[in-house]
Each structure stands twice: as structure tokens, then as C-alpha cells.
C-alpha positions as CSV (number, residue, x, y, z in Angstrom):
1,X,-30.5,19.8,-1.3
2,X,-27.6,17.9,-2.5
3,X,-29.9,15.3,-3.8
4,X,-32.1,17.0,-5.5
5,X,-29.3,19.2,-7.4
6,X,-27.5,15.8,-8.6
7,X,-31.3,14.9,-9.8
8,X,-31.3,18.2,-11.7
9,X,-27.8,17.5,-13.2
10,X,-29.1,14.1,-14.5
11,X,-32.5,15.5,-15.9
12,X,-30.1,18.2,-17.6
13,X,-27.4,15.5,-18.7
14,X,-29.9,13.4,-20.3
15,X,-32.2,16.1,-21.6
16,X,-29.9,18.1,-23.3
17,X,-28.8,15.2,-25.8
18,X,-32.8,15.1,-26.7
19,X,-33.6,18.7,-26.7
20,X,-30.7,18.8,-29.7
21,X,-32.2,16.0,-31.4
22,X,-35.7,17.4,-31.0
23,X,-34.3,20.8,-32.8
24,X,-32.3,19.4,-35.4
25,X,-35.2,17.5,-36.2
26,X,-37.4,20.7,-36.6
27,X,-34.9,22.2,-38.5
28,X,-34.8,19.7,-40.8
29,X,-38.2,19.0,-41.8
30,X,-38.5,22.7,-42.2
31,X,-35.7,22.4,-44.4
32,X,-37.9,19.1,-46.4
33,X,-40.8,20.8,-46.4
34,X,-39.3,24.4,-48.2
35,X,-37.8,22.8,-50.4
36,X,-41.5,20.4,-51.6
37,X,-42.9,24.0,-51.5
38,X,-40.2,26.0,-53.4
39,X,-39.5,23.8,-56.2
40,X,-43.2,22.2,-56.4
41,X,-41.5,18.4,-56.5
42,X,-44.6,15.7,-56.8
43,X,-44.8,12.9,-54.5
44,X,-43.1,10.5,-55.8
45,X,-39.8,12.1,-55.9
46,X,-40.0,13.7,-52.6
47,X,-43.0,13.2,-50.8
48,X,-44.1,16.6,-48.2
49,X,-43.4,15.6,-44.1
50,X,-47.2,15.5,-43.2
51,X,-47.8,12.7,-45.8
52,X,-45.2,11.0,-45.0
53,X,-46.3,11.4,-41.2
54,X,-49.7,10.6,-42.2
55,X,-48.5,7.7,-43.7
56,X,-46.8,6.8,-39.8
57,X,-49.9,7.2,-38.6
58,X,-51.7,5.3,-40.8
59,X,-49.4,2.4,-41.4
60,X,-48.4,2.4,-37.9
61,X,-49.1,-1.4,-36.7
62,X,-47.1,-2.3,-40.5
63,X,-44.2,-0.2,-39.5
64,X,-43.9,-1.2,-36.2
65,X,-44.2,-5.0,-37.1
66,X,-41.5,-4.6,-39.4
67,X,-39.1,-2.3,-37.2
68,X,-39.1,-4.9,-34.6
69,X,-37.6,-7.5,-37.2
70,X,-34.8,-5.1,-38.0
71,X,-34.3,-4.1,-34.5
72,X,-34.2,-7.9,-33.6
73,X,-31.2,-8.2,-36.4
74,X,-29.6,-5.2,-35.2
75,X,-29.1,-6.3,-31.7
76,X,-28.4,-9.7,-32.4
77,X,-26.0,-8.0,-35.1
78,X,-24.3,-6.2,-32.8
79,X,-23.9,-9.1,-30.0
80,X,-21.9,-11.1,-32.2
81,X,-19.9,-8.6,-33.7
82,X,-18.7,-7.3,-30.0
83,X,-18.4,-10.8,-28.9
84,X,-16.2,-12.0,-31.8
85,X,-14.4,-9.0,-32.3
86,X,-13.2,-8.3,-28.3
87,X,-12.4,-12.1,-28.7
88,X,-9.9,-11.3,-32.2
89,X,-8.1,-8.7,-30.5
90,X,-7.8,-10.8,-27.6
91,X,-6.0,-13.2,-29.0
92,X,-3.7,-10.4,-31.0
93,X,-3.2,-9.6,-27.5
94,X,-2.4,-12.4,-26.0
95,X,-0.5,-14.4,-28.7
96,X,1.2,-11.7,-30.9
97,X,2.2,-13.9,-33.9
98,X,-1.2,-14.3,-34.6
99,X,-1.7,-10.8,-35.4
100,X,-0.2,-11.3,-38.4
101,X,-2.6,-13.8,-39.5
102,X,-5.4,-11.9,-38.7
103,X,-4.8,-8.3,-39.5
104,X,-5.5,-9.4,-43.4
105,X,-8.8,-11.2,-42.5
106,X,-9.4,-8.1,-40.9
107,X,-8.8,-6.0,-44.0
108,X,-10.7,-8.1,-46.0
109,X,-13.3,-8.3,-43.8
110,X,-13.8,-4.4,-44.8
111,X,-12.4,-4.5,-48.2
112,X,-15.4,-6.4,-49.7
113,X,-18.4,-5.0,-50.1
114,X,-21.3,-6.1,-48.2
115,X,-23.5,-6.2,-51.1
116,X,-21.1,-8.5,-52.6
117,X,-21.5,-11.0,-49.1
118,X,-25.2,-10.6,-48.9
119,X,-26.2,-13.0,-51.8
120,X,-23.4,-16.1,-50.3
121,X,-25.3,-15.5,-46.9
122,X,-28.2,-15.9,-48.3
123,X,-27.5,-18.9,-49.9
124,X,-25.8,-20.3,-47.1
125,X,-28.0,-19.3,-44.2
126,X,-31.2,-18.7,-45.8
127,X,-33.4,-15.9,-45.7
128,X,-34.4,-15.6,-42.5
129,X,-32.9,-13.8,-39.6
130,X,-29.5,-15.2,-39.3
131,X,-28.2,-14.0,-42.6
132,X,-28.6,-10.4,-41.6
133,X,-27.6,-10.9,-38.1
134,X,-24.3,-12.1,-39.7
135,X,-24.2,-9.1,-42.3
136,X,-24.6,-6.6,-38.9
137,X,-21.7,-8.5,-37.2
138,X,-19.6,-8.5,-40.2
139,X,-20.1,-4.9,-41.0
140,X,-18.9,-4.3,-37.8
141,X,-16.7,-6.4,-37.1
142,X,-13.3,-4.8,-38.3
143,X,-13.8,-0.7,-36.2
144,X,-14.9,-3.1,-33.1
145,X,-11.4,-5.5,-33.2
146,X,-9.3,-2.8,-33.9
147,X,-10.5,-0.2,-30.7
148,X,-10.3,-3.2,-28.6
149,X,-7.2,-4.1,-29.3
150,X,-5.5,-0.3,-29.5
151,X,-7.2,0.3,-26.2
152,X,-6.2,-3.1,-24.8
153,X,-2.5,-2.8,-26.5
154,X,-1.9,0.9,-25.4
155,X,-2.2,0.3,-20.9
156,X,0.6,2.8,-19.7
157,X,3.7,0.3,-19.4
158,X,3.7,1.6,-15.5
159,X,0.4,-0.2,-14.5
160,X,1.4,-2.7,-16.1
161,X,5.5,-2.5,-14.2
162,X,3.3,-1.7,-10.9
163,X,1.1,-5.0,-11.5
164,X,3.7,-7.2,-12.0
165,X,6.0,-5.9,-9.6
166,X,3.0,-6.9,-6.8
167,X,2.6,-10.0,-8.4
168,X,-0.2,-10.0,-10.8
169,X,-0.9,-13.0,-13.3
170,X,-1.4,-12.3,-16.9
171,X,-5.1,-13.3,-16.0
172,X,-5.1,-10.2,-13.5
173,X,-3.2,-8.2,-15.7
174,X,-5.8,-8.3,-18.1
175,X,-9.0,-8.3,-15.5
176,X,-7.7,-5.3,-13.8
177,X,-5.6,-3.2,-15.5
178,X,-5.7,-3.4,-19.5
179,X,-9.9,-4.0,-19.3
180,X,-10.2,-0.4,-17.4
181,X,-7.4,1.1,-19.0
182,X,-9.1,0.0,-22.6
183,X,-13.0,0.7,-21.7
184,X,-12.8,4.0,-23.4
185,X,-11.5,2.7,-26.7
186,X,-13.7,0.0,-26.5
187,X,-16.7,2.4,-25.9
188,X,-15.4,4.2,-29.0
189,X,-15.4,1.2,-30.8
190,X,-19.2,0.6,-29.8
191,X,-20.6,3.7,-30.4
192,X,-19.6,3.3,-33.8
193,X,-20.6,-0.2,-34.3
194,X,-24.5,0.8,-32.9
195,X,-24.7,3.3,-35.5
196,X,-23.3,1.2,-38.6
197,X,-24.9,-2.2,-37.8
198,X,-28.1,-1.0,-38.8
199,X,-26.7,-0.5,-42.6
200,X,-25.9,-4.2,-42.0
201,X,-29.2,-5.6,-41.0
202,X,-31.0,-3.2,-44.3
203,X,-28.6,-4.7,-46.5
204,X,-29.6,-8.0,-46.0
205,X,-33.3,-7.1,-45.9
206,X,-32.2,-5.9,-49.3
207,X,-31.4,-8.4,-50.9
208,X,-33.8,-11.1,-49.8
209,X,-36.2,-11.4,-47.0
210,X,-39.9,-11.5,-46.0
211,X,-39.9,-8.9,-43.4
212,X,-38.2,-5.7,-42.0
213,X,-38.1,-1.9,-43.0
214,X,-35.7,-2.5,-45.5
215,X,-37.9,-5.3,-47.1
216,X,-40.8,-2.5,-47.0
217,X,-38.7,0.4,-48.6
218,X,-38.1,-2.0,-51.4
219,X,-41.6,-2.9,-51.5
220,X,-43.4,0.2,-50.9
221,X,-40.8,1.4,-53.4
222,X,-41.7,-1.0,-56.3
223,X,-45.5,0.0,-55.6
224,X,-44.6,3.5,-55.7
225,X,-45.4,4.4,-52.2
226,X,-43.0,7.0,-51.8
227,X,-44.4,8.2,-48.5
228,X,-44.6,4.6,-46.8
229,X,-41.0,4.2,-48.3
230,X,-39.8,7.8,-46.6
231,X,-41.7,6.6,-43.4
232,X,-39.9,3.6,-43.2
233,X,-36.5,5.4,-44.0
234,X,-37.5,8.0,-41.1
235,X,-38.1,5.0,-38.0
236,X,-35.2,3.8,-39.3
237,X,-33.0,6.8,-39.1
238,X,-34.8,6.9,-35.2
239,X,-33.9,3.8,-34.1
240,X,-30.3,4.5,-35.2
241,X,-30.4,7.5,-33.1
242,X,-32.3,6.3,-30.3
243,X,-29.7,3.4,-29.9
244,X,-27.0,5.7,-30.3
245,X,-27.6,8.0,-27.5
246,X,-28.9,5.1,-25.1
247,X,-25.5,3.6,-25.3
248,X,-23.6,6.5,-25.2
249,X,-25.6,7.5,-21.8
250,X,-25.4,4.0,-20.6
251,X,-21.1,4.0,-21.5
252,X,-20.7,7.1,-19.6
253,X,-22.5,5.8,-16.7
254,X,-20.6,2.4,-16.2
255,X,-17.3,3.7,-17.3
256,X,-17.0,7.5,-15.9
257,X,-13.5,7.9,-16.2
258,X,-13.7,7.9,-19.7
């Protein structure tokens, strides 16, 4: 019995998140499609939900192929971007003088607009995947350094006094007391960065590249295919969702005292 009610709590843990999704989604396509209906817009200012769902149906192996070049840049994005940014506030950490070295690359890292990056990257790495793999990183770069290193910063001095006092290298200081103590910063730092690398990866699909959705928004929009363009938009928009909510169920598994 005990078994089977902590299967029940799971099935209800993970189905509730979907269940919301699955009505706010309802919602808003009633929302779309009242307002085609009430203001009688034409297609190619706001194309109705079933052609643009016709459209996903349709299009389906285009869409696909394409979603699975963004997704590629959006994962890839968002390795680098963790890996180099617990590695910045690492060192912050670890060699405090530095911090004020970085802190300004950080800034400027965020102060410069990506659209203003995109066209160097392109010219440095080419159009292919890498440049938008490094526009993902970059764009997330700056909120995944700084909730590393505010959760890695802010350990409660008396682990850290208890650590010591047992004999604990800075190696095991930082293994087994500020890593758990900092997970849940960290996992606040990646739930954000899951949800903004994909405006990343489109940006550099924007500005030049061969394939991805954001490649066939700008395509289907110079041909006037507003639908394909909204159906594009719309996997996007679920892939960004779906890879929210699979992190955020996998974060609270591996780190439930968050």
C-alpha cells in the first residue's frame, strides 16, 4: 500500500505541472481564435489556430527537421554556458581578487546586445552550428555565474567553522559543504538559463544560417507563410516549455532539499 500511494504521489507530482500546461494552452488558443473571429483579421496578420495546426500537420517532417537543429544548439548552448559559468564563479570563489576582474566582463557580457554579437560570430565561426551554440552560452552566461557564485559564497559560516574544525581541506570544503549548500541557487540559475538559451540559439538562426526554426520563421516569413511561420513559433515555444519542466522535475529529484 505504501508503494503504491508514493506511485500515486509521483503520477500526481508530475501530472499536475502538465495538466496546467494543457489548460493554459486551451485557454489560450480560445483566446487566438476569438480574437481571428471577432475582429475578422486575414491570414497574414494572424493566422486562425487550425491553419496554423494544419500547417503542423502538414509540414510536419520540415518542422521537425529543423527543431532538431535548434534543439541541438540549445543543448549544446546551454552545456557551455553551465560549464563556463560554474567555472567563473569558481574562481571568484576561490581567488577573490579576481572578482574584480571579472564582475565587468560579466556586465558586459549582458550589457551588449546579442544582436550586436551575432554578425562577429558569424564571421568568426561561420554559419554553422557553433556560432549559435556560442550565442546560447553567451546569453546565458552572466544569470548562470552569478547564482553559482551567491549560492556558492552564501554556505552558513557554521558548516563551514564545523568543517574546518574536523579538518576539512578547501578541496572538501568545497565537495561537501558549499556544492550542497549552493545546489539550490544553482538550480535557480538553470532554470532560467533552459528557458533563455533558446532566444540565443533563434538569434543566431537569425541572422545567418541554413537551417533551424528560426531560419524557417524568417523564411516562411519572406514567402508570406504566416501559418508555417506561427507553426514554427508554436514548437518553439514547446520545446521551451518542455525543457523547462523536464529540468525542473529532474532538479527536484536529485537535489530534494531544495
Amino acid at each position: 500500500m505504501l508503494t503504491l500511494s508514493r506511485y500515486r504521489t509521483k503520477l500526481t507530482d508530475v501530472g499536475r505541472p502538465v495538466l496546467r500546461v494543457i489548460i493554459s494552452l486551451i485557454v489560450l488558443i480560445g483566446l487566438w481564435q476569438a480574437i481571428v473571429s471577432l475582429f475578422e483579421l486575414p491570414s497574414f496578420i494572424l493566422p486562425s489556430p487550425d491553419a496554423v495546426f494544419s500547417r503542423l500537420i502538414s509540414r510536419h517532417d520540415v518542422l521537425l527537421s529543423h527543431a532538431f537543429v535548434t534543439g541541438q544548439e540549445i543543448l549544446l548552448g546551454l552545456a557551455l554556458g553551465l560549464s563556463v559559468g560554474f567555472i567563473f564563479a569558481l574562481q571568484m570563489l576561490l581567488f577573490r581578487p579576481l572578482k574584480v576582474w571579472m564582475l565587468p566582463l560579466l556586465i558586459a557580457s549582458q550589457a551588449i546586445p546579442v544582436f550586436a554579437i551575432a554578425p562577429v560570430l558569424m564571421l568568426w565561426l561561420g554559419y554553422g552550428i557553433c556560432s549559435k551554440v556560442v550565442m546560447a552560452a553567451i546569453i546565458i552566461f552572466f544569470p548562470v555565474t552569478t547564482c553559482c557564485f551567491d549560492g556558492l559564497n552564501a554556505t552558513p559560516k557554521g558548516y563551514l567553522d564545523l568543517a574546518q574544525t574536523m579538518g576539512a581541506s578547501k578541496w572538501q570544503l568545497l565537495r561537501h559543504v558549499r556544492l550542497p549548500a549552493a545546489m539550490p541557487s544553482i538550480a535557480s540559475g538553470l532554470r532560467i538559463a533552459v528557458v533563455i538559451a533558446p532566444i540565443g540559439a533563434v538569434a543566431g538562426e537569425w541572422v545567418g544560417a541554413s537551417k533551424g526554426l528560426g531560419y524557417l520563421m524568417l523564411q516562411a516569413n519572406a514567402r508570406m507563410m504566416i501559418d508555417e511561420m506561427f507553426a514554427a513559433l508554436f514548437l518553439l515555444s514547446l520545446m521551451a516549455v518542455a525543457l523547462y519542466f523536464i529540468t525542473d522535475f529532474l532538479l527536484k529529484k536529485l537535489i530534494p532539499w531544495s
